[in-house]
C-alpha positions as CSV (number, residue, x, y, z in Angstrom):
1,X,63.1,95.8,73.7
2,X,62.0,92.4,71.9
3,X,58.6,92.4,71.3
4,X,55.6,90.3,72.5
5,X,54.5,87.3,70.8
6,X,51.3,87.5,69.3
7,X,48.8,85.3,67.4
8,X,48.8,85.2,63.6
9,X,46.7,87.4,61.7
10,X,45.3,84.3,59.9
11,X,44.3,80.6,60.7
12,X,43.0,77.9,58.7
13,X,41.9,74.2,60.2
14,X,44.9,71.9,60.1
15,X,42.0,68.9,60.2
16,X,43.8,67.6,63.0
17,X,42.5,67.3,66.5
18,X,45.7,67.4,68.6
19,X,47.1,70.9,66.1
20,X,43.9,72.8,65.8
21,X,44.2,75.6,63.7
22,X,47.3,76.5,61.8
23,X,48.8,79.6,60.1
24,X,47.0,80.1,57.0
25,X,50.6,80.2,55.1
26,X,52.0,76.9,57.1
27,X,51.7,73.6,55.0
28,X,50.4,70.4,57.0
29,X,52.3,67.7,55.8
30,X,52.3,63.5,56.7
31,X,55.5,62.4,58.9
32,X,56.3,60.1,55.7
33,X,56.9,63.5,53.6
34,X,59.0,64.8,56.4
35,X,61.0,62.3,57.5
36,X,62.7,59.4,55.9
37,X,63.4,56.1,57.8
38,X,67.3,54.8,58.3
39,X,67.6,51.6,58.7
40,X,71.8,51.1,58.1
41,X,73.3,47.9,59.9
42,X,77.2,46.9,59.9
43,X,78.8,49.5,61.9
44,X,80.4,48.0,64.6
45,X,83.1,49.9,65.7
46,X,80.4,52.8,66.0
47,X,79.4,54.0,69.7
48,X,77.2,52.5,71.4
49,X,74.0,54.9,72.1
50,X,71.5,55.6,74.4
51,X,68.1,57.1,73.9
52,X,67.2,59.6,76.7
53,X,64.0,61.9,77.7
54,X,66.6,64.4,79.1
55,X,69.4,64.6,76.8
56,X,68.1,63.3,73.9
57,X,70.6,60.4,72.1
58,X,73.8,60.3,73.4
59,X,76.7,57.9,74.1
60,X,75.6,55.7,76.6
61,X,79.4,56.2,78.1
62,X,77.9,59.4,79.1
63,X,74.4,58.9,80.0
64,X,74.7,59.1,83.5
65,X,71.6,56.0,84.3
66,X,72.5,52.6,84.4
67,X,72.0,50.6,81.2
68,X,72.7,47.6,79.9
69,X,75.6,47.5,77.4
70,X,75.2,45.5,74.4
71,X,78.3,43.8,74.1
72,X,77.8,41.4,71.4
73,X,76.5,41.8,67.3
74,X,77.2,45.2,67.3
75,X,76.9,44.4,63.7
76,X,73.1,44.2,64.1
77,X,72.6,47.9,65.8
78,X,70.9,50.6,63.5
79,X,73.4,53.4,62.7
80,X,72.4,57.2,64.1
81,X,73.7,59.8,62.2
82,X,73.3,63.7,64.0
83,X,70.5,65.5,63.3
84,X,68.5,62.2,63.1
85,X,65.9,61.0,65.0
86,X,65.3,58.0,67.0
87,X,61.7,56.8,68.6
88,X,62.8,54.7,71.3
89,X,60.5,52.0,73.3
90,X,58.1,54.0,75.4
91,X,59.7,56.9,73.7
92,X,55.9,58.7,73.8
93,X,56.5,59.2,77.2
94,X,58.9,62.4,76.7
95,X,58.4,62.4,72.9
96,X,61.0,61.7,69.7
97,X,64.6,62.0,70.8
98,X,67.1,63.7,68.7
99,X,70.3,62.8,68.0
100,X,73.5,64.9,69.3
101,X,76.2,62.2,68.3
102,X,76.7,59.4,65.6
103,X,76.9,56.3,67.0
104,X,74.6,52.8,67.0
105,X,71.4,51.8,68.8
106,X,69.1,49.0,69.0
107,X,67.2,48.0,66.3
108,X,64.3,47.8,68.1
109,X,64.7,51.4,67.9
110,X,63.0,53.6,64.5
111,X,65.8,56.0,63.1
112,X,64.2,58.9,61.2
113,X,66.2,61.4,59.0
114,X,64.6,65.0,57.7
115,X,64.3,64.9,53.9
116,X,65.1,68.7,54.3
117,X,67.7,68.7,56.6
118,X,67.6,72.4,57.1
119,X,64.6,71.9,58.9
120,X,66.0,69.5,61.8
121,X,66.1,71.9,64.7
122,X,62.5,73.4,64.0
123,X,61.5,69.6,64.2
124,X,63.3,68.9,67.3
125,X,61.3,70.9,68.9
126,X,58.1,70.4,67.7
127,X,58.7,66.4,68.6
128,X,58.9,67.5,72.5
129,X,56.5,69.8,72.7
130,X,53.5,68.5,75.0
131,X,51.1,68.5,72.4
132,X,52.7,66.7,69.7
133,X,53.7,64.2,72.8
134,X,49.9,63.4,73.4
135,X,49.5,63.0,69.9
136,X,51.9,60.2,70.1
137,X,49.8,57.8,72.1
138,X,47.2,57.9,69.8
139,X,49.9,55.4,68.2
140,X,50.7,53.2,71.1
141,X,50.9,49.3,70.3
142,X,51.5,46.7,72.8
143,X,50.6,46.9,76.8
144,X,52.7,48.3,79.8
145,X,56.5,47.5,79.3
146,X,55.9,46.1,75.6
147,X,54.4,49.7,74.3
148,X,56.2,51.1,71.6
149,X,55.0,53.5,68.6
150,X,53.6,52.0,65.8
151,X,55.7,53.6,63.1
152,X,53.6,52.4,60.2
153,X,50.4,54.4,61.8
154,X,52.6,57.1,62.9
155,X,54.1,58.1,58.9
156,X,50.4,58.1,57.7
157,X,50.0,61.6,60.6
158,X,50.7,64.8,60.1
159,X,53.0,67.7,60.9
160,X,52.6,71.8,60.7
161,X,55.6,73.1,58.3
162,X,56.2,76.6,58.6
163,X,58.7,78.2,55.4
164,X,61.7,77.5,56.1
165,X,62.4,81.1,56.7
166,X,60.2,80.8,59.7
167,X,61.2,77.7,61.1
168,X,65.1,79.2,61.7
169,X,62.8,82.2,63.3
170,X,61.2,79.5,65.6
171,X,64.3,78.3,66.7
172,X,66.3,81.1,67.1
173,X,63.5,82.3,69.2
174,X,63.2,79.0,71.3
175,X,67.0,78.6,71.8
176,X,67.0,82.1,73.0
177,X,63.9,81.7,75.2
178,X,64.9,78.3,76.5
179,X,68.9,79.4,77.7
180,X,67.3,82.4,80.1
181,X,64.8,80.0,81.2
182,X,67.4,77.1,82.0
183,X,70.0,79.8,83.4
184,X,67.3,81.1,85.7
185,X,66.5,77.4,87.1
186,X,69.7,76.6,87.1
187,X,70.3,79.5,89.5
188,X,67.2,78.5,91.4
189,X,68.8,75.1,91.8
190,X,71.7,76.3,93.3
191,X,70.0,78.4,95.8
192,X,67.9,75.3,97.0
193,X,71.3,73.5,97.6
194,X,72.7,76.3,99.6
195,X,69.5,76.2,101.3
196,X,69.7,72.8,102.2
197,X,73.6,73.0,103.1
198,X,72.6,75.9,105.6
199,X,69.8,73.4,107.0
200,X,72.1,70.5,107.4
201,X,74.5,72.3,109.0
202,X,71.9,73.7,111.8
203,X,71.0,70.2,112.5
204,X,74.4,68.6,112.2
205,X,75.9,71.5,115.0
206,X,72.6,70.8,117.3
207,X,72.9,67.0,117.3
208,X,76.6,67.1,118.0
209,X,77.5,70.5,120.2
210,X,74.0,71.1,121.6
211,X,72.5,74.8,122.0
212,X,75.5,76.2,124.4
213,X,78.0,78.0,122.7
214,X,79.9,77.9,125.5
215,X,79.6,74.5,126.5
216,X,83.1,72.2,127.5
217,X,83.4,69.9,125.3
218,X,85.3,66.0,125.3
219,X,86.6,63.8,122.8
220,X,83.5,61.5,121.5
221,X,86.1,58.7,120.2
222,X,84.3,58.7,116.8
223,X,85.7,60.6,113.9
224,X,82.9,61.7,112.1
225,X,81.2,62.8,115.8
226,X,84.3,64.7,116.8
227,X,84.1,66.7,120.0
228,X,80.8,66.3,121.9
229,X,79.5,68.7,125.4
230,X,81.2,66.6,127.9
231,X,78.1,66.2,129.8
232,X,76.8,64.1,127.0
233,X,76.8,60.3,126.8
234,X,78.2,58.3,123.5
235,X,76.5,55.0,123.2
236,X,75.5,52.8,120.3
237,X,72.0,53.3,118.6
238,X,71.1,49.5,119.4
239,X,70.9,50.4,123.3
240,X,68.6,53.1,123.1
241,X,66.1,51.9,120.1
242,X,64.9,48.6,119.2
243,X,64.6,47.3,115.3
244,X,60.9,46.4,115.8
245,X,59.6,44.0,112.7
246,X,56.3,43.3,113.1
247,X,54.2,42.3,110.3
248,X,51.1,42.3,108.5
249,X,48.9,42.0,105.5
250,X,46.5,44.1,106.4
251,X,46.1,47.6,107.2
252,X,43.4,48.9,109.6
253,X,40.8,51.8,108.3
254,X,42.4,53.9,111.2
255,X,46.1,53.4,110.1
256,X,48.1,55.2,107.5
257,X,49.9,53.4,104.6
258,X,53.6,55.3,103.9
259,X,56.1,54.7,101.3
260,X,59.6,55.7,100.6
261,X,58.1,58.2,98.0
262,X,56.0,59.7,100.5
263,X,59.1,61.0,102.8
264,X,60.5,64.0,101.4
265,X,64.3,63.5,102.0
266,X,66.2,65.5,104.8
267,X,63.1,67.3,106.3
268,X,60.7,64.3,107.1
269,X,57.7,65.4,105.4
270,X,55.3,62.8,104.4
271,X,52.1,62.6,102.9
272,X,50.6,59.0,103.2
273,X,49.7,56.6,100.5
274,X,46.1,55.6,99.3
275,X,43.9,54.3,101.6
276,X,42.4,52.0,98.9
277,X,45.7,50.1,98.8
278,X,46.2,46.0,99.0
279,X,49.3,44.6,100.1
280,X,51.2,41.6,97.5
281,X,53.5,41.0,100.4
282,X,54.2,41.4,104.3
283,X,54.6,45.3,105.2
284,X,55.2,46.6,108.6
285,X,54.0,48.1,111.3
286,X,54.4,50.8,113.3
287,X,52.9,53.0,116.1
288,X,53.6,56.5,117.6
289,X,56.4,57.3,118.7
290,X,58.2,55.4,116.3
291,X,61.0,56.7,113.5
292,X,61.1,55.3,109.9
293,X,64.8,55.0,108.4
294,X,64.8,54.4,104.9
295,X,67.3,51.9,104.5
296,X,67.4,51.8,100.4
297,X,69.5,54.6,99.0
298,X,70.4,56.3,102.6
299,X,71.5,59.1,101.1
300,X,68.7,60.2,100.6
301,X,67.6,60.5,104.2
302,X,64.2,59.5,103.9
303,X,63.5,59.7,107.9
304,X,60.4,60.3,109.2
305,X,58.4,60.0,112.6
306,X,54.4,59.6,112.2
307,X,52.0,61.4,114.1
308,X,49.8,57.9,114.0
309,X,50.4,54.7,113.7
310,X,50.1,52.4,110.1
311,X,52.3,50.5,108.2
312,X,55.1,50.6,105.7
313,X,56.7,49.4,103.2
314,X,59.8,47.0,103.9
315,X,62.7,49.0,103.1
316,X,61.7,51.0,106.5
317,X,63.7,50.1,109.6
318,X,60.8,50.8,112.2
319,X,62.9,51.8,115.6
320,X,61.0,52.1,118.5
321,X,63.0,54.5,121.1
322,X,63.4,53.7,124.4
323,X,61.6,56.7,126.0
324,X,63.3,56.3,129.1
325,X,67.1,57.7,127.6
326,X,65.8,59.0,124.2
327,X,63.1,61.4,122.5
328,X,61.7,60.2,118.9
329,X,62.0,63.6,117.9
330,X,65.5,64.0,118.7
331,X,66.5,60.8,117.4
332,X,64.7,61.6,114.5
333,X,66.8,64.9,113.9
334,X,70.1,62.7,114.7
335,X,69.5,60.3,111.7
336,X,68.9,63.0,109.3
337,X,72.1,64.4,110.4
338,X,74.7,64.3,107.2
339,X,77.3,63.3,109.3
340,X,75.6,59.9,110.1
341,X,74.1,59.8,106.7
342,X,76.9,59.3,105.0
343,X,78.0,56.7,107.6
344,X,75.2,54.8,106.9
345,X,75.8,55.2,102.8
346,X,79.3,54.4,102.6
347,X,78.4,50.7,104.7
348,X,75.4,49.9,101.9
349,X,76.0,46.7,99.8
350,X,74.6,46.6,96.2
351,X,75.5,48.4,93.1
352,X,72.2,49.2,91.7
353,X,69.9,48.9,94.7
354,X,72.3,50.0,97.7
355,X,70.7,49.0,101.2
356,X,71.7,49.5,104.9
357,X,71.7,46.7,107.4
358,X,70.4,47.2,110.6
359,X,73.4,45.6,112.1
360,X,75.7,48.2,111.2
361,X,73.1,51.5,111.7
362,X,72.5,49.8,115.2
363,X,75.9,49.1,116.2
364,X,76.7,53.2,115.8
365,X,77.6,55.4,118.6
366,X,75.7,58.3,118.9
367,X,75.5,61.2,121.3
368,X,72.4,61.2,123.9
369,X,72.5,64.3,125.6
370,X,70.1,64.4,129.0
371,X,66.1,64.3,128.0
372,X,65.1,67.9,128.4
373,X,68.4,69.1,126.6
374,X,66.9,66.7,124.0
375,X,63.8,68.4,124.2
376,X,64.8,71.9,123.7
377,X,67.2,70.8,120.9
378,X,64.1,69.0,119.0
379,X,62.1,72.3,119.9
380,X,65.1,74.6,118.0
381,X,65.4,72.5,115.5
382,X,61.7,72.6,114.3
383,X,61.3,76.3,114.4
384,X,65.2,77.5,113.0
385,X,64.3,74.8,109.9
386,X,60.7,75.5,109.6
387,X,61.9,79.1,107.4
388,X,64.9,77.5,105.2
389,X,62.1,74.8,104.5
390,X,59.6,77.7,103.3
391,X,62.6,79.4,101.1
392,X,63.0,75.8,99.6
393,X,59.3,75.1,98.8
394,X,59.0,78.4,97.4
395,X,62.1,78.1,95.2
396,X,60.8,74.8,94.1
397,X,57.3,76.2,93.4
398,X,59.4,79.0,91.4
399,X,61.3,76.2,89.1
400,X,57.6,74.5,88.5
401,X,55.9,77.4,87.5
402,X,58.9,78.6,84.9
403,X,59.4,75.3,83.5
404,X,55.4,74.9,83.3
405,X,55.8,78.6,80.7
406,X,58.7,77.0,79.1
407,X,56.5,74.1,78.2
408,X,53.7,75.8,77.3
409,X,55.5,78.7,75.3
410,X,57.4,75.6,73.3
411,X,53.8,74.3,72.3
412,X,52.1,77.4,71.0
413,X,55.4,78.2,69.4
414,X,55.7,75.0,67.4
415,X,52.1,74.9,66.6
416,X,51.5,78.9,65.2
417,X,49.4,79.9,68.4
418,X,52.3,82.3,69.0
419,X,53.7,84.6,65.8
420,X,57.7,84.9,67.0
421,X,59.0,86.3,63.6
422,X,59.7,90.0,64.7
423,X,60.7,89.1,68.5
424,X,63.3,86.5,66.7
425,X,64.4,89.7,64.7
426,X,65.0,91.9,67.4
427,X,67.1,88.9,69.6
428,X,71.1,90.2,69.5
429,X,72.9,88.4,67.4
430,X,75.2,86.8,70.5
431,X,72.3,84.6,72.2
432,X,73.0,83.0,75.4
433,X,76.6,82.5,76.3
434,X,75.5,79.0,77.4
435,X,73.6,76.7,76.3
436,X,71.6,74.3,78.8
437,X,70.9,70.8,79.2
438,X,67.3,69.4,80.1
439,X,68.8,69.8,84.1
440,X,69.3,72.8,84.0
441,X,73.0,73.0,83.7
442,X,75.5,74.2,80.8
443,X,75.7,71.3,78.5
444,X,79.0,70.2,76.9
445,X,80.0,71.3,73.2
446,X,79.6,68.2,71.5
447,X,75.5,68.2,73.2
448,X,74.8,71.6,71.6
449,X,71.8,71.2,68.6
450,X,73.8,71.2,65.6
């Protein structure tokens, strides 16, 4: 059984506010002592690199964001060796990256190399750790999108150096520590997608076949929609809901404000925005009754139906149901349906910011069954989701609370709060057969810390 970390028997004032006390055997070194700047130009045929909170610096063939490729004086990028480190603009947001691939970067970008290159992984780290990250905006130049670290301030600060001895104990430890946690959220993860398969699926089969096992079924002439109670009707969304765009500047004390990052995806969840809010440009309104379709990024199903009326932001459709033919709840429940989801998505136009047009989301057929079967579908729906929402919620609560120990083990690892020497003894000497990226899932060979 691997022991418990537990405090040193000895601490001695580091003299720095963000470290506290140290081991009384570590050495508290400047970053200038430590590290020693690269600054190599004239590497062209190098790959290009990106900088990333998540996966530290890789080739930006592989960084999975959009960036912008520089295609031109490739001469002029910094070269990045592995096992160096790069502070990237804003980098103090998610601390210093380290490098898993050689390649070139901006040189807007500081490239740092250990002077003791045994030391790199101990370092690595330390530099995203959450105390050593707060310590990084006490070097913050520049305002909003200019702020970068002010590497001249930054080599004059210090570091906690454990032996050398210690520091491979630190990381074995950490490495050990940080594959169970990742394999455990990384199971987690795939649970909540099961989860939300199974809660698709109950919706999609409700919308589509009704509650009647038994029920005949006809031909809906829409291949996506397939077969459909034959007592149903199939009619485009346009006949039965209206695109309502009325708009405003202002915002009554009474109303509610909601964004797109208020509406959890799939379940329609929403929590509103700040009252205390002014609007640059026209928003719209809506009343209730109505059902907000996110029309930026469908595919992420931001659907919702307020209890109240407010306003929203622009990138809401705002359909207004006739009540006669169709309940808001139910239509609500059809477009969150996966089947018409992914309708919608595949008919978005833009590359980076894909949008749906009402045109085509209007011009849908959809099936209507008769008002109270609409009813008693709505009704099902909201208590056979309300326990796979619960699971979910808690298994998301369970990835937060292990990722906040990760987090905090890391930090009083890295800074001697926590002696790990004999528990990184007692590890076996086969470690995680995996090794896990900053998503939780098994990273490829050439990301592995060196």
């Amino acid at each position: 059984m691997t022991p418990a970390p537990r405090p040193y028997l000895a601490y001695k004032p580091s003299g720095i506010e963000w470290l506290g006390d140290v081991p009384a055997h570590w050495d508290v070194r400047r970053v200038k002592t430590v590290l020693q700047e690269r600054n190599e130009k004239g590497f062209p045929d190098e790959p290009l690199l990106a900088a990333t909170q998540t996966k530290g610096v890789v080739r930006k063939e592989r960084y999975e964001n959009r960036t912008v490729l520089a295609l031109k004086d490739l001469h002029l990028l910094k070269l990045v060796r592995v096992g160096d480190f790069v502070i990237s603009l804003r980098s103090f947001q998610g601390g210093i990256e380290y490098a898993r691939e050689q390649g070139i970067i901006s040189p807007a970008y500081t490239v740092l190399y250990p002077r003791e290159p045994a030391g790199h992984a101990y370092l690595a780290w330390l530099f995203k750790s959450l105390p050593y990250i707060d310590n990084l905006t006490l070097h913050v130049t520049g305002i909003r999108q200019g702020q970068n670290i002010d590497y001249a301030e930054l080599s004059r600060s210090y570091l906690p150096i454990p032996p050398l001895p210690e520091q491979r104990a630190i990381v074995r430890y950490l490495d050990h520590a940080d594959g169970r946690i990742r394999r455990y959220a990384s199971a987690k993860r795939k649970l909540i997608a099961l989860l939300e398969e199974k809660r698709q699926a109950v919706v999609n089969r409700a919308v589509t076949r009704g509650l009647d096992p038994n029920v005949r079924l006809k031909p809906s002439g829409v291949e996506w929609l397939g077969d459909v109670p034959e007592h149903w009707e199939v009619a485009r969304l346009k006949g039965h809901a209206a695109n309502v765009v009325d708009l405003t500047r202002n915002k009554d004390d009474d109303h509610i404000y909601v964004t797109l990052e208020n509406v959890e995806g799939w379940t329609g969840r929403y929590q509103p925005a700040d009252d205390d809010v002014t609007f640059d440009s026209q928003v719209k309104c809506f009343t209730t009754g109505d059902v907000l379709f996110g029309k930026l990024r469908p595919y992420l199903a931001k659907v919702a139906c307020p209890n109240q009326s407010g306003v929203c932001v622009g990138e809401f459709l705002v359909l207004r149901p006739d009540t006669g033919t169709v309940l808001a709840s139910y239509l609500e429940q059809v477009l969150r349906s996966k089947p018409i989801i992914d309708a919608i998505d595949a008919s978005t136009f833009g590359a980076k910011m894909p949008r749906a047009d009402w045109q085509f989301i209007g011009g849908m057929l959809i099936a209507l069954p008769p008002l109270p079967e609409q009813v008693a579908i709505a009704e099902h729906l909201d208590k056979a989701t309300t326990d796979i929402d619960a699971a979910i919620a808690r298994t998301r609560r369970q990835i937060e609370l292990v990722e906040e120990y990760r987090a905090s083990l890391i930090a009083n690892v890295v800074t001697g709060k926590l002696d790990v020497r004999e528990a990184a003894e007692r590890l076996p000497d086969a470690l995680d057969e995996e090794i896990y990226d900053a998503e939780g899932e098994p990273a490829a060979a050439e990301e592995v810390k060196a």
